[in-house]
NUTOR-228027 format. One record per residue: residue number from 1; residue in one letter; chain; x, y, z of N, C-alpha, C, O in turn. Coordinates in pm, 1 decimal. Atoms other than C-alpha are relative to their C-alpha. Example, Ala and Ser with C-alpha at 12.3 -4.5 7.8 and 13.67 -1.06 7.14 Angstrom:
2
{num=1 residu=A chaine=A nu=89.0 nv=-119.0 nw=0.0 cau=1230.0 cav=-450.0 caw=780.0 cu=90.0 cv=120.0 cw=0.0 ou=193.6 ov=118.1 ow=66.5}
{num=2 residu=S chaine=A nu=-82.0 nv=-119.0 nw=-6.0 cau=1367.0 cav=-106.0 caw=714.0 cu=-77.0 cv=109.0 cw=73.0 ou=-26.1 ov=219.8 ow=89.9}
END
This chain:
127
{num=1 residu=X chaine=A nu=84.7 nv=-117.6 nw=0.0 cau=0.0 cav=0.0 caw=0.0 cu=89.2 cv=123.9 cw=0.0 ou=194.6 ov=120.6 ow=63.5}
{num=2 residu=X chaine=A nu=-101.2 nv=-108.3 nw=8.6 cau=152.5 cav=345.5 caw=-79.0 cu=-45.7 cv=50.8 cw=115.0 ou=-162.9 ov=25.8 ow=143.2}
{num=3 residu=X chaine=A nu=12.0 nv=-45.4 nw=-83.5 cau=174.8 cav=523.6 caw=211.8 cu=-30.7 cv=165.9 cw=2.5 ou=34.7 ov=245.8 ow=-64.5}
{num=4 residu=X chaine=A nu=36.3 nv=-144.3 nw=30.4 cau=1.0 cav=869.7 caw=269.8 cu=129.8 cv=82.3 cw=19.3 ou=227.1 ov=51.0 ow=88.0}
{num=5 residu=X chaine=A nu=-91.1 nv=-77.8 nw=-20.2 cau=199.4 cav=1166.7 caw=217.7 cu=-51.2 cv=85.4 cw=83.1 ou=-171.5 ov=82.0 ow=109.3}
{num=6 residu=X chaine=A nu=16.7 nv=-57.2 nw=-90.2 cau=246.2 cav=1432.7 caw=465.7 cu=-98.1 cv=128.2 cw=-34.0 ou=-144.7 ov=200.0 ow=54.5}
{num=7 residu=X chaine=A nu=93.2 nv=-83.3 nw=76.6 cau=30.7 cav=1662.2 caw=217.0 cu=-146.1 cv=-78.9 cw=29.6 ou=-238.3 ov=-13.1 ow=78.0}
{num=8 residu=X chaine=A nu=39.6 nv=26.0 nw=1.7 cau=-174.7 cav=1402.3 caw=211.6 cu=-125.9 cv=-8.8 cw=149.3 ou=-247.8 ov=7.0 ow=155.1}
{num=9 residu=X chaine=A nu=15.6 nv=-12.3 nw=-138.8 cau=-216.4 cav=1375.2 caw=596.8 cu=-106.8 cv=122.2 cw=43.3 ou=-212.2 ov=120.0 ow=106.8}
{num=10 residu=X chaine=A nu=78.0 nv=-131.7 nw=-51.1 cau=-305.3 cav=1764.1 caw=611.1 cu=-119.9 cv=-6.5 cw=-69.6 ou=-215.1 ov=55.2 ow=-21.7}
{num=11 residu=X chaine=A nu=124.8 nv=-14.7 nw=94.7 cau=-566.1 cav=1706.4 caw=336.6 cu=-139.9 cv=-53.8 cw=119.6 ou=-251.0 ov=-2.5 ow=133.4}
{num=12 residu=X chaine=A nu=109.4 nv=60.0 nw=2.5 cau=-737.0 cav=1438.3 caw=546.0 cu=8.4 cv=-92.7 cw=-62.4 ou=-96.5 ov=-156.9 ow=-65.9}
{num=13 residu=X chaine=A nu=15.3 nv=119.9 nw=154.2 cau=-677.4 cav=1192.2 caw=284.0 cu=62.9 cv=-103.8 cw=95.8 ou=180.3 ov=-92.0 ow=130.9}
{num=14 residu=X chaine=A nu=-24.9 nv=107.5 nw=-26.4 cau=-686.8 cav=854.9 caw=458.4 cu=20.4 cv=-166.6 cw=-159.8 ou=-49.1 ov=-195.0 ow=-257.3}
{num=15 residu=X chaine=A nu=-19.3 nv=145.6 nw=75.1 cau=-555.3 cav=499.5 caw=265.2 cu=-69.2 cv=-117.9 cw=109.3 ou=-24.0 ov=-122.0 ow=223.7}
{num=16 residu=X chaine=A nu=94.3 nv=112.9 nw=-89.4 cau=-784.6 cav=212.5 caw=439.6 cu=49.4 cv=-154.5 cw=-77.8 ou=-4.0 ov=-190.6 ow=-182.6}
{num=17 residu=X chaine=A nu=-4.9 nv=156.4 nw=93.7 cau=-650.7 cav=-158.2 caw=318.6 cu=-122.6 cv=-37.4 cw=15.7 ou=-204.3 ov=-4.2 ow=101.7}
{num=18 residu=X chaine=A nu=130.6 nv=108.3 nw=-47.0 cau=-913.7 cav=-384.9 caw=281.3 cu=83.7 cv=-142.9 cw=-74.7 ou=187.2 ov=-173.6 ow=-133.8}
{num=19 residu=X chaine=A nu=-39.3 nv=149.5 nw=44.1 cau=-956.4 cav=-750.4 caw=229.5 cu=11.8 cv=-8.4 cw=-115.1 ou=-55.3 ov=73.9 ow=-177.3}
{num=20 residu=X chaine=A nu=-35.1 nv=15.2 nw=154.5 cau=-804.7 cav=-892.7 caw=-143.4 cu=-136.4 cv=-100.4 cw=-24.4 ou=-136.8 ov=-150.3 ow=-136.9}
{num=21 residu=X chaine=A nu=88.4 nv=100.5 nw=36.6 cau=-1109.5 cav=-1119.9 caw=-144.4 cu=35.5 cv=-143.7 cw=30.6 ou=-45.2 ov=-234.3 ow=52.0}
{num=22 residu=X chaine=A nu=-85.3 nv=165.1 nw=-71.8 cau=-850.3 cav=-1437.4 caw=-42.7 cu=34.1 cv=15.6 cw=160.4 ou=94.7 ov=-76.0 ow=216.0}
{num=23 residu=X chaine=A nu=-65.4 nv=-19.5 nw=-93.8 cau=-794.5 cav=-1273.0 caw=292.7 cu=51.8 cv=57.6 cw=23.0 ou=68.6 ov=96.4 ow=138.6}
{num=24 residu=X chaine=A nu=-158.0 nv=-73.2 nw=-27.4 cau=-525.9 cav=-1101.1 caw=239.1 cu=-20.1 cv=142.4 cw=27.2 ou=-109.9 ov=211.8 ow=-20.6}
{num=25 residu=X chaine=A nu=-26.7 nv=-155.3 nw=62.0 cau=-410.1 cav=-759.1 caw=301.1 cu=165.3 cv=25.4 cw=-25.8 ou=268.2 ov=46.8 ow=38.5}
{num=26 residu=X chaine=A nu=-159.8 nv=-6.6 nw=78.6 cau=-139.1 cav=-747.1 caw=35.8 cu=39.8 cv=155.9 cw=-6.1 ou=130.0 ov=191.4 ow=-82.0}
{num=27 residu=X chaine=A nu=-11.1 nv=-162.0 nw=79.0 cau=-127.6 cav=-376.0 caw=-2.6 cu=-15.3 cv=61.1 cw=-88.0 ou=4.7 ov=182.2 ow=-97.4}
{num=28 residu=X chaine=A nu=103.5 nv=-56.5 nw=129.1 cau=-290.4 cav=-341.7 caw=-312.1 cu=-95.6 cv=1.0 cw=4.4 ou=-127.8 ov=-29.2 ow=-110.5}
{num=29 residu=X chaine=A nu=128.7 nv=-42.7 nw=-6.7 cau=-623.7 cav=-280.2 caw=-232.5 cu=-23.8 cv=87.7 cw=129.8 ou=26.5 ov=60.7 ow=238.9}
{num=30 residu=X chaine=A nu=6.8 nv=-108.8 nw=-88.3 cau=-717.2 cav=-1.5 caw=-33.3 cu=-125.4 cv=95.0 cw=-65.1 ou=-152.2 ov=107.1 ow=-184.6}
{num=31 residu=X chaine=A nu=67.7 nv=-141.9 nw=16.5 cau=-977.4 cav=297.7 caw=-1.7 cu=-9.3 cv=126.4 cw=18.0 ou=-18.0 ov=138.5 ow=140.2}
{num=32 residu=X chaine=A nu=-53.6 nv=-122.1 nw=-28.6 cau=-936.0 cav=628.7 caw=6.8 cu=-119.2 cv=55.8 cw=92.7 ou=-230.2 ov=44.3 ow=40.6}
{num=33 residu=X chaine=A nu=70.8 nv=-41.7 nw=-56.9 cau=-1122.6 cav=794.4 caw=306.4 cu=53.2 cv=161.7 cw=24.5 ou=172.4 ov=185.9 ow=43.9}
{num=34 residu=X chaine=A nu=-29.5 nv=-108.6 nw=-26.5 cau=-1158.8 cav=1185.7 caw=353.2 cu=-43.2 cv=53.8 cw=115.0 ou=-163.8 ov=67.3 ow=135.7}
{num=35 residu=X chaine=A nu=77.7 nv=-33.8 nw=-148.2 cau=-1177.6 cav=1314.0 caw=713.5 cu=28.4 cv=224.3 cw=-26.0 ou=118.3 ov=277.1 ow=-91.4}
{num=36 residu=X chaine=A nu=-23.3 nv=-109.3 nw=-15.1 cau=-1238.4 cav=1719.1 caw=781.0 cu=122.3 cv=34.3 cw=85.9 ou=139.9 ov=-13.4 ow=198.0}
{num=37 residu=X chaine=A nu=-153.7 nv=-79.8 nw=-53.0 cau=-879.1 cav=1919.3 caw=859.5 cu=-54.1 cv=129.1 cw=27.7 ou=-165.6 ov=174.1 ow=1.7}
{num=38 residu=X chaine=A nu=35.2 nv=-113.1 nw=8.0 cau=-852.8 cav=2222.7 caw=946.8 cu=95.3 cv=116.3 cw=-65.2 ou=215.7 ov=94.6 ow=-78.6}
{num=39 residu=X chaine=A nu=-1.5 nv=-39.0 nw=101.1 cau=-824.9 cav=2523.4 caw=733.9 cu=190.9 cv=50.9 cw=-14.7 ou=245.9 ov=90.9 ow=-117.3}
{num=40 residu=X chaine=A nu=-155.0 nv=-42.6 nw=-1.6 cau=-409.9 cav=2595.8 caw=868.8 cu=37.4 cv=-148.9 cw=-46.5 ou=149.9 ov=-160.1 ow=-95.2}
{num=41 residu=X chaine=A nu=-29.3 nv=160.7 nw=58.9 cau=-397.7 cav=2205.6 caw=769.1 cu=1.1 cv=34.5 cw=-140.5 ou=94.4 ov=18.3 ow=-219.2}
{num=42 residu=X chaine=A nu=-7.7 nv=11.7 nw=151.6 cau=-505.4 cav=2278.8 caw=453.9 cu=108.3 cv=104.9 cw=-93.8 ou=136.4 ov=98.3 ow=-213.5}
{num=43 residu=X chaine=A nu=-52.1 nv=-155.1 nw=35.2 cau=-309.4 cav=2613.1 caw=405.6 cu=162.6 cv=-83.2 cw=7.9 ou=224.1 ov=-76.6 ow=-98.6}
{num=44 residu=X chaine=A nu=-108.4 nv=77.5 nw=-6.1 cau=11.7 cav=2400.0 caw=499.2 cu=52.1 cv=-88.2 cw=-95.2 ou=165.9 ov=-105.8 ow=-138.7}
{num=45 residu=X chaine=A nu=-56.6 nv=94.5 nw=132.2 cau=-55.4 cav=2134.0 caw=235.1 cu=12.8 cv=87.9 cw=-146.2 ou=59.2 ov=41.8 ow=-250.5}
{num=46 residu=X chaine=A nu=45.0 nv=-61.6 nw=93.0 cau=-142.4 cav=2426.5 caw=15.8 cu=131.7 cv=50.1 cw=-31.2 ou=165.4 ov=55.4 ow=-149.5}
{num=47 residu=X chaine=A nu=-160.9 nv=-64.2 nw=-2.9 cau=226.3 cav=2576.8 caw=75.7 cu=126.7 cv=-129.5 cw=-35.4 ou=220.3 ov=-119.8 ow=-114.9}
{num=48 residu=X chaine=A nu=-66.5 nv=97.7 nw=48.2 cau=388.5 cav=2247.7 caw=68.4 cu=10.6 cv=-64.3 cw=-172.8 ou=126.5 ov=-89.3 ow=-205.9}
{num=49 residu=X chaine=A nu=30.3 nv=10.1 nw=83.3 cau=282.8 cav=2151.3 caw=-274.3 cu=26.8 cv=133.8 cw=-111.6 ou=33.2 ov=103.7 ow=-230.8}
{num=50 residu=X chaine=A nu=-16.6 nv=-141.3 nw=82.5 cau=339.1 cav=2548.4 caw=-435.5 cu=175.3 cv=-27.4 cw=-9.3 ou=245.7 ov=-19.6 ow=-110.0}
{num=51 residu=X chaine=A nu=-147.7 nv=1.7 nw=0.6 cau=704.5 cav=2484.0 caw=-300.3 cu=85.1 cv=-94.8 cw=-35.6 ou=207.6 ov=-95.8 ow=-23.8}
{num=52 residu=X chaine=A nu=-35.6 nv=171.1 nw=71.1 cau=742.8 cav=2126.0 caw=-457.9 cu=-34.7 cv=41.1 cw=-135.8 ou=23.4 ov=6.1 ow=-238.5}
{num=53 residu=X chaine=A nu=35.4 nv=-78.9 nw=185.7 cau=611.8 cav=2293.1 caw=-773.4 cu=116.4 cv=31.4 cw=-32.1 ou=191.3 ov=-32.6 ow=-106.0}
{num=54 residu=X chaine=A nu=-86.9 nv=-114.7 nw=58.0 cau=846.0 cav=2585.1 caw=-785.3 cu=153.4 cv=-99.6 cw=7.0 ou=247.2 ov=-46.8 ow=-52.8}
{num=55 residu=X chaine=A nu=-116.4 nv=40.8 nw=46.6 cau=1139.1 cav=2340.5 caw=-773.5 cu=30.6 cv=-125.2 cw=-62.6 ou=127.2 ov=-198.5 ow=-41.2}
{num=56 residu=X chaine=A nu=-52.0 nv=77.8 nw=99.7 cau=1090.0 cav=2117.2 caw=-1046.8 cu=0.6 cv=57.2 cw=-167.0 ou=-58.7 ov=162.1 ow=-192.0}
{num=57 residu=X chaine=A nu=-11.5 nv=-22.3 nw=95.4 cau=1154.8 cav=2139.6 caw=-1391.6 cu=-107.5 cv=48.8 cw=-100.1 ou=-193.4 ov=-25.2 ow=-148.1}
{num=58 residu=X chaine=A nu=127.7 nv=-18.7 nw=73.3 cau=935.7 cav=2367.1 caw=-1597.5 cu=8.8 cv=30.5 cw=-153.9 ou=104.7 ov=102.4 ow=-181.8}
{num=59 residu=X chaine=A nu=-9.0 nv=-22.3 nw=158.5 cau=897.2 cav=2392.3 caw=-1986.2 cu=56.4 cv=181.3 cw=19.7 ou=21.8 ov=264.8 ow=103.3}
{num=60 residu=X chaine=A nu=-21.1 nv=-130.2 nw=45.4 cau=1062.1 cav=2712.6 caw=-2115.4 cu=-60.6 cv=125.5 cw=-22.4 ou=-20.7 ov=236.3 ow=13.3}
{num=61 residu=X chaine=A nu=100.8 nv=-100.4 nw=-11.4 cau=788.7 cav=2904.4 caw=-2196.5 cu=-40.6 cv=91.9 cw=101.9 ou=-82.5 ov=207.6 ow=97.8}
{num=62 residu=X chaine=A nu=75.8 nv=-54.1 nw=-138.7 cau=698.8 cav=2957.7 caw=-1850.1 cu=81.3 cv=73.4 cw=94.0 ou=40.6 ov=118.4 ow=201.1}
{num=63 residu=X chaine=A nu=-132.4 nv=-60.7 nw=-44.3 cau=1014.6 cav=3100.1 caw=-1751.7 cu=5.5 cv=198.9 cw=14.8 ou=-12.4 ov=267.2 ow=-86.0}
{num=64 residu=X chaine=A nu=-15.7 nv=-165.5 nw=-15.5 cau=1056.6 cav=3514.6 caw=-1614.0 cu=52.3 cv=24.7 cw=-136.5 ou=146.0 ov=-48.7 ow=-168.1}
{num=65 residu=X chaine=A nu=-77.0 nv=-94.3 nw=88.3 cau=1148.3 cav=3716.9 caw=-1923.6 cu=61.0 cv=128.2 cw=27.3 ou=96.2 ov=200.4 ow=-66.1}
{num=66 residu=X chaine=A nu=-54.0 nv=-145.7 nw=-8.5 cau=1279.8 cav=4027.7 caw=-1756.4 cu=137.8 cv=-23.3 cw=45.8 ou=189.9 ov=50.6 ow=129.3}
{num=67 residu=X chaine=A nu=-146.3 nv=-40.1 nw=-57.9 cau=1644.3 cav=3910.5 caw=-1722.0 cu=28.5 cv=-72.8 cw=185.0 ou=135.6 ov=-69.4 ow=245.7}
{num=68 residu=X chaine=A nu=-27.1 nv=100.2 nw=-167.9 cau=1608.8 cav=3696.8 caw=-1334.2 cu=25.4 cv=-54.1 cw=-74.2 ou=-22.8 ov=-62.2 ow=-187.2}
{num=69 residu=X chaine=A nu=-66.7 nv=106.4 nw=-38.7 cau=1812.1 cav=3468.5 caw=-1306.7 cu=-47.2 cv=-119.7 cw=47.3 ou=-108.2 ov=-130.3 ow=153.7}
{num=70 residu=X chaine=A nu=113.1 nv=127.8 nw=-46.4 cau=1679.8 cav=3120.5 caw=-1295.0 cu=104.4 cv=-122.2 cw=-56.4 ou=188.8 ov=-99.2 ow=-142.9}
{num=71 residu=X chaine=A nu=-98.0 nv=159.6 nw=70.5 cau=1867.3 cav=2733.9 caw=-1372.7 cu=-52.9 cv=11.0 cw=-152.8 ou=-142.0 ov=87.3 ow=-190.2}
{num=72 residu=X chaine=A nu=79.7 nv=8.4 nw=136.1 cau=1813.3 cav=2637.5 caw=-1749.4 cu=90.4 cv=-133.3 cw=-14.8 ou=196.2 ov=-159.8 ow=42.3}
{num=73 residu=X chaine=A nu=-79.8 nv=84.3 nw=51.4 cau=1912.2 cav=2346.0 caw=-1906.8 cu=-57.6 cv=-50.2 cw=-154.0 ou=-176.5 ov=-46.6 ow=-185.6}
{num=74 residu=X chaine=A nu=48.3 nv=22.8 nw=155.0 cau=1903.7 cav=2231.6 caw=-2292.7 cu=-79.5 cv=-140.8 cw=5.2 ou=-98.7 ov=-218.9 ow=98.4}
{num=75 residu=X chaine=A nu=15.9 nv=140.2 nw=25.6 cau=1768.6 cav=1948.2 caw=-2452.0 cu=50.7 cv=-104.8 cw=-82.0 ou=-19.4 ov=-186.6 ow=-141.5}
{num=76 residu=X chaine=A nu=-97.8 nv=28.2 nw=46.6 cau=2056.4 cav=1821.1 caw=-2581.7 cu=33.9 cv=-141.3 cw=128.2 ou=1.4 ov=-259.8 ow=135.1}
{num=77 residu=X chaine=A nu=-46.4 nv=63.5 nw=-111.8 cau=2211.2 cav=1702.9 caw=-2263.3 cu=-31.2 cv=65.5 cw=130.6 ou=47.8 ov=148.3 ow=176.1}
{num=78 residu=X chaine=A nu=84.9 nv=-19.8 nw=-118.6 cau=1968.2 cav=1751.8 caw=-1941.0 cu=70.5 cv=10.9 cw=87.4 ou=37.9 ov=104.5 ow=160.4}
{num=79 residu=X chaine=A nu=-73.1 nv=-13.5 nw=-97.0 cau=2269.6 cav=1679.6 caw=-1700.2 cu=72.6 cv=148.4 cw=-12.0 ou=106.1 ov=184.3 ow=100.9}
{num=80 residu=X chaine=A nu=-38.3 nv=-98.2 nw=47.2 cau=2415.8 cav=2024.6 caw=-1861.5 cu=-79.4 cv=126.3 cw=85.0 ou=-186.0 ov=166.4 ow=38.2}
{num=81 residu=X chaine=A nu=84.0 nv=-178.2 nw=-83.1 cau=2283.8 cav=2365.4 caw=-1619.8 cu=93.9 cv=82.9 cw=-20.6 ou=215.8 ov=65.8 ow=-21.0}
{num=82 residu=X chaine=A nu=-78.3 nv=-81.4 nw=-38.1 cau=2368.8 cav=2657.4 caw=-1626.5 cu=-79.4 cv=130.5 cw=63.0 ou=-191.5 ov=152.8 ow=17.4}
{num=83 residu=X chaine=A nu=84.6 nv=-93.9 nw=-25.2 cau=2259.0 cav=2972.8 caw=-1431.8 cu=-15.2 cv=128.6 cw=-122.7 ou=76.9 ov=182.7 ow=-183.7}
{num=84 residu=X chaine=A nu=18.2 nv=-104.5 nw=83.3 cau=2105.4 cav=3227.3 caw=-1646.9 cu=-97.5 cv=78.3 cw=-32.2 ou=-205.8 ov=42.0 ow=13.6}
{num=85 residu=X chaine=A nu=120.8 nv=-91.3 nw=-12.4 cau=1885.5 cav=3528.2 caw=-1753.2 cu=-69.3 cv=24.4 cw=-142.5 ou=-12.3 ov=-25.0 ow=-239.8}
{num=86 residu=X chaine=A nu=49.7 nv=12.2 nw=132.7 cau=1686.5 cav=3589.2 caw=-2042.0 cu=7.5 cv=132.8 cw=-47.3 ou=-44.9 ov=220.2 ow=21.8}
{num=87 residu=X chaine=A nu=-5.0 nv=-137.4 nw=71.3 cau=1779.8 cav=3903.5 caw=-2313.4 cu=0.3 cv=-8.2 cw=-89.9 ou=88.5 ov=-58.4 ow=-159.7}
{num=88 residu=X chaine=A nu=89.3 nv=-35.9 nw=117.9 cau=1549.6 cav=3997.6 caw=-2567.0 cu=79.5 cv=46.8 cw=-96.9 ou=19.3 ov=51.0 ow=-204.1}
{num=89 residu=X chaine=A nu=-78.2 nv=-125.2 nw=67.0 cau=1822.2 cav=4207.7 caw=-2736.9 cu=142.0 cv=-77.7 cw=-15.1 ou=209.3 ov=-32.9 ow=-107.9}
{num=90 residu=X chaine=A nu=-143.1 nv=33.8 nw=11.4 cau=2157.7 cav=4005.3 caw=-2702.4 cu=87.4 cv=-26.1 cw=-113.6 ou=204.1 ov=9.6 ow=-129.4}
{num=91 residu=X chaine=A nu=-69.7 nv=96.9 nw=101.9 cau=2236.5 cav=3811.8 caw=-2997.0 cu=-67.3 cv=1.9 cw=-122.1 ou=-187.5 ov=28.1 ow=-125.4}
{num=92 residu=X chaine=A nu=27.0 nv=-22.2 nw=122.7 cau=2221.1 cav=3805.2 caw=-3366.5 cu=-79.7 cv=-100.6 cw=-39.5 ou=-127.1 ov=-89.3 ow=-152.5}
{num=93 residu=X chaine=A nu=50.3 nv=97.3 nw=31.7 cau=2050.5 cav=3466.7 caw=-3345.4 cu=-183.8 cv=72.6 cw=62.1 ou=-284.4 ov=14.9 ow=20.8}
{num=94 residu=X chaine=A nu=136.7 nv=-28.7 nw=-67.7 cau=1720.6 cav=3650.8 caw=-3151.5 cu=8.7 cv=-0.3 cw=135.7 ou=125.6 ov=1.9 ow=174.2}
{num=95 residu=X chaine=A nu=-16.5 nv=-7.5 nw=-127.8 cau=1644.3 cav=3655.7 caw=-2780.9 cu=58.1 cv=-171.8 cw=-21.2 ou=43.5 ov=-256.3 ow=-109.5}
{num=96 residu=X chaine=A nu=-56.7 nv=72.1 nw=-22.8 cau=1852.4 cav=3418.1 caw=-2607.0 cu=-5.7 cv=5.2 cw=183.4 ou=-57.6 ov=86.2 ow=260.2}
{num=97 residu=X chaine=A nu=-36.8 nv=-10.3 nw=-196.0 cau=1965.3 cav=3303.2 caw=-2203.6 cu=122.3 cv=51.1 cw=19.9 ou=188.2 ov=-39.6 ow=-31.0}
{num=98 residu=X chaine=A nu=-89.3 nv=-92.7 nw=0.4 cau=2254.9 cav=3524.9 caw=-2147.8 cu=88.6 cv=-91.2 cw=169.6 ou=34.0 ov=-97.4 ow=279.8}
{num=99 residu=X chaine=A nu=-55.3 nv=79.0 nw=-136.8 cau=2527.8 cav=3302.8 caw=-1873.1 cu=117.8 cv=79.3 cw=3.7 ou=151.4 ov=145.1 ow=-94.8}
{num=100 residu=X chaine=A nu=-126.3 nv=-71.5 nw=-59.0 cau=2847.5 cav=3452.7 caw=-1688.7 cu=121.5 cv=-15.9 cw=-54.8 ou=148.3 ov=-128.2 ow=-12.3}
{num=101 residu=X chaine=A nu=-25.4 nv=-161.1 nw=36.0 cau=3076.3 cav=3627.2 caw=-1836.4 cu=-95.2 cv=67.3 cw=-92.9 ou=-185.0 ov=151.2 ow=-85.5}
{num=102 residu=X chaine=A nu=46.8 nv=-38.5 nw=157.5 cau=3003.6 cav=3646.9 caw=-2193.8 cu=-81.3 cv=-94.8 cw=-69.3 ou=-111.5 ov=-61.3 ow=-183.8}
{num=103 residu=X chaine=A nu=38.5 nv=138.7 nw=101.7 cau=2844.3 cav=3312.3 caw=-2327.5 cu=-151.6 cv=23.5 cw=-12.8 ou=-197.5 ov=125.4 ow=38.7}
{num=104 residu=X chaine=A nu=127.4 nv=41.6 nw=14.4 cau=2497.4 cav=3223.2 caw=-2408.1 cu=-81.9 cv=-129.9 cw=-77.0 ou=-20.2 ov=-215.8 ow=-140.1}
{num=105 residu=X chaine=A nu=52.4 nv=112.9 nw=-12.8 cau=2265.8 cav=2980.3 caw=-2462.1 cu=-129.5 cv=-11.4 cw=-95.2 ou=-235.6 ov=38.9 ow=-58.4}
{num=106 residu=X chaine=A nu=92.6 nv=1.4 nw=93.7 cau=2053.9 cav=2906.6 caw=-2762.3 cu=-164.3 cv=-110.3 cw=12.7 ou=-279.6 ov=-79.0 ow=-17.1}
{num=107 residu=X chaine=A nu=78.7 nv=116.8 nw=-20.0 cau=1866.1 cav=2547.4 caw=-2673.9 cu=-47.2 cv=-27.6 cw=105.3 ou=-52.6 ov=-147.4 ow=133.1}
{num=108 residu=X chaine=A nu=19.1 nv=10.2 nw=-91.5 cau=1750.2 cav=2605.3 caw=-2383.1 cu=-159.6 cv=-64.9 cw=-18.5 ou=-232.3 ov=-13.0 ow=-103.2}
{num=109 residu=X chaine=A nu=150.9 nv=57.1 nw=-43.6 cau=1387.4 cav=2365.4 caw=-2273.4 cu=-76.1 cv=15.1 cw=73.0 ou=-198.7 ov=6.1 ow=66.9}
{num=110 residu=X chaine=A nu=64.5 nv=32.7 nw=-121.6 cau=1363.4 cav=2391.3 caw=-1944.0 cu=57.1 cv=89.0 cw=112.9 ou=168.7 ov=139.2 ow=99.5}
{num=111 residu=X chaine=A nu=-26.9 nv=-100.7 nw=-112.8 cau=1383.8 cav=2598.5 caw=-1623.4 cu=-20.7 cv=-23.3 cw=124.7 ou=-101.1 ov=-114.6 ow=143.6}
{num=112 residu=X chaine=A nu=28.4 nv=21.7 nw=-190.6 cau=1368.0 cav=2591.6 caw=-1235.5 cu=44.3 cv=124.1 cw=84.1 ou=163.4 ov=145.3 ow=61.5}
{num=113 residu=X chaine=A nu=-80.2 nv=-97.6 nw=-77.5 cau=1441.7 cav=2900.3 caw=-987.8 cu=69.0 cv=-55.3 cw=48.0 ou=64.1 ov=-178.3 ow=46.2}
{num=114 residu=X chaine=A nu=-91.6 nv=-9.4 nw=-26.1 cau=1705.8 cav=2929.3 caw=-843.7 cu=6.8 cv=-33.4 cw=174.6 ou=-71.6 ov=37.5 ow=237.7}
{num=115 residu=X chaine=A nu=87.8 nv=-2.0 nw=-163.2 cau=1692.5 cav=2817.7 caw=-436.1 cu=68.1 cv=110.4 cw=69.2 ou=176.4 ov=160.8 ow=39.7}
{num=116 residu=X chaine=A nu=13.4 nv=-124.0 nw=-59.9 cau=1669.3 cav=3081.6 caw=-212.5 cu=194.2 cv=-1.1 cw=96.5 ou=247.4 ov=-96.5 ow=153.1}
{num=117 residu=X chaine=A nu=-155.9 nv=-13.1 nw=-47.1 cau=2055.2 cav=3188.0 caw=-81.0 cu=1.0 cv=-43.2 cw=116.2 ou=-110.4 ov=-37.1 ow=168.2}
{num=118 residu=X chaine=A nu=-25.1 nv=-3.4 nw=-135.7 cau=2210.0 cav=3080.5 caw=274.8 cu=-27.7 cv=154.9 cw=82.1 ou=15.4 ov=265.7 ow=50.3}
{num=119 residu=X chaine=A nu=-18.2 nv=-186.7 nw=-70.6 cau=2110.1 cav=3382.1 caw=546.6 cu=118.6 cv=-37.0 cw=78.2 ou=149.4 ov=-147.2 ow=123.5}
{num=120 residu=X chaine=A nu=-177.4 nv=-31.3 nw=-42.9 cau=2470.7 cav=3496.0 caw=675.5 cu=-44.5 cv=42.3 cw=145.8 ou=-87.0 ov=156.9 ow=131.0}
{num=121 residu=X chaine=A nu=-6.5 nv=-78.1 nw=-76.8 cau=2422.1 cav=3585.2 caw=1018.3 cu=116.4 cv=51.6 cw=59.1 ou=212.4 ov=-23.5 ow=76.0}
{num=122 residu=X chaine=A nu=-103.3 nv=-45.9 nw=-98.5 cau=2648.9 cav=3856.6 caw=1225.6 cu=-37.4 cv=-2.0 cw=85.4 ou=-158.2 ov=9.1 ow=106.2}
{num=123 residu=X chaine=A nu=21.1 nv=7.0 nw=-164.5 cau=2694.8 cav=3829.3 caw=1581.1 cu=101.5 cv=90.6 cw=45.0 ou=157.2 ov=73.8 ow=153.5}
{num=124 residu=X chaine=A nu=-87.6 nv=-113.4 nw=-50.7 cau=2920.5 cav=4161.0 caw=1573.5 cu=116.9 cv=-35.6 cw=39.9 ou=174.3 ov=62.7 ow=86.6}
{num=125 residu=X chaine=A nu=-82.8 nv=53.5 nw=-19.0 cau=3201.2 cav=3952.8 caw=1637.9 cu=123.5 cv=27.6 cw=-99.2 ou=230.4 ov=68.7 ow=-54.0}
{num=126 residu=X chaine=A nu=-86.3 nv=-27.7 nw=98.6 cau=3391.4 cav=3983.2 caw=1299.1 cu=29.9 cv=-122.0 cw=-71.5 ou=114.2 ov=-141.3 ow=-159.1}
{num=127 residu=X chaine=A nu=8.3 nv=178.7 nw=53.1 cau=3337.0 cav=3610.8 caw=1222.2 cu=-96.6 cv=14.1 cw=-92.3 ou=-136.0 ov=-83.7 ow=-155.9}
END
């Protein structure tokens, strides 16, 4: 039986085995039961799921055009990233993804932001 996820949990969304008809409970048969959560339950799975979105791989299209900075990778060779921004204006080939220094990037497919930086804290120390 797959086991609920923790989204799943906040939903309410129960998995119930039942009997296979021989007896059994093999873990392939099951029912899905929905119990009432409440609405920071749901607001939780609602955030969990936005932030499992935003870091997988999204078609090109869907990508910022004003120049952020976001992952890209071709479809050439998928293991291939590079960070980069998108400029309307760069290159003689048309808009393009514009990467550090000078290079750029014609074949780009696919996109993902970028994850959010380490916070640095000071403790006035000089460390």
């Amino acid at each position: 039986m797959k086991p609920n996820t923790l989204v799943e949990r906040l939903r309410g969304i129960v998995r119930i085995p039942v009997n296979d008809g021989a007896g059994l409970l093999d873990g392939k048969d099951f029912f899905e039961r929905s119990f009432p959560t409440s609405p920071l339950a749901r607001e939780a799975a609602d955030e969990i799921e936005r932030l499992t979105d935003a870091q997988q791989w999204q078609d090109i299209s869907t990508a910022p055009k004003d120049g952020t900075c976001v992952l890209v990778t071709d479809h050439r060779d998928p293991t291939r990233t590079w960070v980069a921004g998108y400029n309307a204006t760069m290159s003689r080939h048309g808009p393009v993804w514009k990467i550090a220094p000078d290079g750029y990037v014609l074949s780009v497919t696919h996109w993902q932001p970028l994850p959010t930086p380490p916070v640095t804290r000071h403790n006035g120390g000089g460390e």
